[in-house]
C-alpha angles and dihedrals in degrees: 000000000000117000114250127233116236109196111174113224106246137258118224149154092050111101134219100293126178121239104242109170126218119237120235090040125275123198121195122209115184127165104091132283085285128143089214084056093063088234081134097055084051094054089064111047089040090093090058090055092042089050083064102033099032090185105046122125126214110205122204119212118180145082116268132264144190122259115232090235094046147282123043128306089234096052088045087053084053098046083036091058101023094207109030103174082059096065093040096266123148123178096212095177121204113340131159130291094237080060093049089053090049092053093037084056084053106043121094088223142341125239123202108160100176117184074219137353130183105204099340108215097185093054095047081045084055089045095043085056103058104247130138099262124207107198141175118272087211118089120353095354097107085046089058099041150015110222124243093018106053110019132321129276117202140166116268091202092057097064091193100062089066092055091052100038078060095048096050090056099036086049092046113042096169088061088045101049079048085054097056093039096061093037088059091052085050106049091033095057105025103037109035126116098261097047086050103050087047098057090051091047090054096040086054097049091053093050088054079052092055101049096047095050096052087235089125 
């Protein structure tokens, strides 16, 4: 069989922004309130993290969504955590993306761990500014990022792995601030609007090539 071209969609429009951290932690979860998104699997390991960062906050970007089983996935992390201000959770909704890229260039890490993802933007914005990423292993996870070096890929159906993809990088900031280092390169040079055009360009002009040619 033929290789395939992968070629990202681009990010744009944000900037080249500095990681600054927030103290005490701040972890950023966007996607929508969604269970394919794994913001369920994230609900219930957040505890774990909270036993060893007391004061860390977990911040919910996203619009709203139904549960398969009823009712909405922000009124089951309510009735799932009873109190949720009280574990540092805050449910932000839909915002825009200049404010996600405020609050990526803040948190100590995001966490997007999708049951599947296609390109996965918010994940490639987390990466462009600079912050830790913990990704899905699932779908293009492994074409966005190698694990270890520019971000973490987990999977989202083993719950704990996510809390302990968060811990490695809130208990070691120097692997962390590695992490995000590696994920901006990448993104910068990989994923920006000229690089991109210019991949498509050249993937078009060798299919026109090949069909000229009759090698087809």
């Amino acid at each position: 069989p033929q290789p395939c071209a992968v070629i990202p969609n681009p990010v744009s429009g944000l900037g080249t922004p500095s990681w600054e951290p927030e103290r005490p932690p701040v972890i950023v979860y966007s996607g929508g309130l969604s269970e394919r998104k794994g913001v369920c699997e994230l609900i219930r390991i957040w505890p774990r993290v909270r036993r060893t960062f007391p004061a860390a906050r977990l911040l919910l970007f996203g619009r709203d969504s139904s549960l398969r089983t009823g009712g909405t996935v922000s009124q089951w992390i309510k009735d799932q955590l009873r109190r949720p201000a009280d574990l540092g959770v805050e449910i932000r909704g839909h915002v825009p993306r200049a404010a996600l890229a405020r609050a990526y260039s803040r948190a100590a890490a995001v966490v997007l761990p999708s049951h599947y993802e296609a390109f996965g933007m918010a994940a490639a914005e987390a990466m462009w500014c600079g912050c830790p990423l913990v990704f899905t292993r699932y779908g293009s996870g492994p074409e966005l990022l190698r694990d270890g070096e520019e971000g973490l890929l987990v999977n989202p159906h083993e719950p704990d792995s996510i809390a302990e993809a968060l811990l490695r990088i809130l208990l070691d900031r120097e692997f962390a601030a590695g992490l995000g280092q590696a994920a901006a390169r990448k993104a910068r040079s990989q994923f920006a609007l000229g690089p991109v055009i210019e991949r498509n360009l050249a993937f078009y002009q060798q299919c026109c090539r090949t069909l000229r040619d009759g090698t087809a």
